[in-house]
C-alpha positions in Angstrom: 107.5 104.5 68.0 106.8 107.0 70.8 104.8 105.1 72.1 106.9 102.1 72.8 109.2 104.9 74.2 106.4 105.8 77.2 105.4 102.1 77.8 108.5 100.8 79.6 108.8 103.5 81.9 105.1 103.9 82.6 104.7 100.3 83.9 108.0 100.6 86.3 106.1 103.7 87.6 103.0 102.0 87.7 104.5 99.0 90.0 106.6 101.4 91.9 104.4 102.4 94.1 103.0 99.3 95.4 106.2 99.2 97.7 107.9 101.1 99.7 110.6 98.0 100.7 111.0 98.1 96.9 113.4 95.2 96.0 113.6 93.7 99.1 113.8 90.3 98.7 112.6 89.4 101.9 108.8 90.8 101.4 108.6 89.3 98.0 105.2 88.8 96.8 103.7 91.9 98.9 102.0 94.6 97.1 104.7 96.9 98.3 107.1 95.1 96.3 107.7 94.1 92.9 110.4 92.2 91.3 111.9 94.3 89.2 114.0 91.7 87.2 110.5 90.4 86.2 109.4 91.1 82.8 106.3 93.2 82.6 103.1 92.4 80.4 100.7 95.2 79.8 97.1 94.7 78.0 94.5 96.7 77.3 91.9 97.1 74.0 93.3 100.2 73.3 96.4 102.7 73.6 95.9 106.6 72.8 98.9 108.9 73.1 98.6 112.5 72.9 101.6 114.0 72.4 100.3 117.5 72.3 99.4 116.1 76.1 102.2 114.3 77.3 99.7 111.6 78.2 99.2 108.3 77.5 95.7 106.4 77.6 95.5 102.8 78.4 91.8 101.4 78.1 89.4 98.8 78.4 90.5 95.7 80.4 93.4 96.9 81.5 96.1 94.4 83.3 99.4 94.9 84.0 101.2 92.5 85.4 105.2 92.3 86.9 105.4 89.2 89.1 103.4 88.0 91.2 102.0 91.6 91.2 98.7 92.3 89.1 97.1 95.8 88.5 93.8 96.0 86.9 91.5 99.1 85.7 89.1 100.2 83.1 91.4 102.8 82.2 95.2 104.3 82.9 96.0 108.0 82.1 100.3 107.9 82.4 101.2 111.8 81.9 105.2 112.2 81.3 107.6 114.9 80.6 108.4 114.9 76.8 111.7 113.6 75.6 114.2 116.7 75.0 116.3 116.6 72.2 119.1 114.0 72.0 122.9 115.6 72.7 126.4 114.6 71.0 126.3 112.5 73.6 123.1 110.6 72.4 121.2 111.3 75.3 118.4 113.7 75.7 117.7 116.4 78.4 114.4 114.8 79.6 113.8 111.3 78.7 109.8 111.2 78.9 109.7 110.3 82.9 106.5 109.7 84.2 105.2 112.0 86.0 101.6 111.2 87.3 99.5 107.7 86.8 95.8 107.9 87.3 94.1 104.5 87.4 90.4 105.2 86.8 87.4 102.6 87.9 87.6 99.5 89.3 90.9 99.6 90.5 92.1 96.5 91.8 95.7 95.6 92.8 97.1 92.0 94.1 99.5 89.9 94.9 100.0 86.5 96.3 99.1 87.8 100.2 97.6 91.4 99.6 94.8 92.8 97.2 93.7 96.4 97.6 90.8 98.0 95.5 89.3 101.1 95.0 87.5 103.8 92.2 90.4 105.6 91.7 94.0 105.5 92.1 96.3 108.7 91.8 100.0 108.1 92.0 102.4 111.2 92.4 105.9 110.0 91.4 107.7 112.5 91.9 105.9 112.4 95.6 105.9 109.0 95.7 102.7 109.0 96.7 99.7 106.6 96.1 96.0 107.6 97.0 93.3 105.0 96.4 89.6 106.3 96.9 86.1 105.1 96.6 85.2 102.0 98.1 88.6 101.6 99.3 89.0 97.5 100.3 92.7 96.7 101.5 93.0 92.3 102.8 95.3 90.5 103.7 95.2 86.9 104.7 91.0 87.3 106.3 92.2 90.4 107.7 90.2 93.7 106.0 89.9 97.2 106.3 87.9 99.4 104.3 87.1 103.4 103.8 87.1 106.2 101.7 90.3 107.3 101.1 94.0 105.5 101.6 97.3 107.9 100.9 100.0 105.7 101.1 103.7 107.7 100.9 105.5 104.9 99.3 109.2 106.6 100.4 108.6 106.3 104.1 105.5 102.9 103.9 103.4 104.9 106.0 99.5 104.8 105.1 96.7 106.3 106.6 93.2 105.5 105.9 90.2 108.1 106.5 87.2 109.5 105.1 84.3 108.5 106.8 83.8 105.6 109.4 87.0 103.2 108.9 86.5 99.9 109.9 89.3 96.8 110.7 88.3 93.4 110.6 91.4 91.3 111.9 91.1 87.4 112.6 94.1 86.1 115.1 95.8 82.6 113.5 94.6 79.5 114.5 95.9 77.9 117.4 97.8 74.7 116.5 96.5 71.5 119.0 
């Protein structure tokens, strides 16, 4: 049962910070923002939680999908407070908030204008902040930029790729005759 406790919150964290105009209706479809009245599907071939931890493990073909937005990885570590005991009031101290989310190889993210992909993906929710690294590949449209390292700080949308050489490949439209 704990486990169904952690999964809920885990995937809101997880799809949080794909936006920093989270909700806006107007960017619907970005990476950067999910619909949250969307119902959320996780999959994977297997679930660990270690309680002793805090941490729940997500592995093997992992998708999780919330809208039109798709995360997939080999494997998802979720780390989380633990739930404090409930008061007269039926509500606990701590209610197992997520803390950290680490999706490990072949992390690829998407949407129906944006993918972003990378070896690793670290996001800091209490931070709000998402760093991709690796073989980081962000597109959008035929528009690409790749590097090492992206840190995206999901409460203010500003990113910044670096490590090593960055390079920008960025097709104007098409002229309409």
């Amino acid at each position: 049962m704990k486990a169904a406790k952690i999964i809920l919150p885990w995937v809101l964290a997880v799809m949080l910070p794909f936006g920093a105009a989270y909700g806006q209706s107007q960017n619907k479809g970005k990476i950067g923002t999910p619909d949250v009245e969307q119902p959320i599907d996780i999959s994977a071939d297997n679930l660990e939680v270690q309680q002793d931890k805090n941490l729940a493990v997500f592995s093997g073909n992992v998708i999780a999908v919330q809208g039109q937005i798709e995360l997939r990885a080999v494997q998802l570590r979720v780390w989380y407070r633990p739930a404090g005991p409930s008061t007269a009031g039926g509500t606990g101290g701590d209610d197992g908030t997520i803390i950290r989310i680490d999706a490990i190889d072949q992390v690829f993210v998407s949407s129906a204008s944006e993918t972003a992909q990378g070896d690793l993906g670290i996001y800091d929710v209490p931070e709000q902040r998402l760093t991709l690294t690796g073989s980081v590949i962000l597109t959008r449209g035929e528009n690409v930029l790749r590097g090492n390292k992206l840190v995206m700080n999901m409460a203010t949308g500003q990113s910044r790729i670096s490590g090593g050489r960055v390079h920008g490949r960025f097709v104007p439209p098409k002229r309409k005759k």
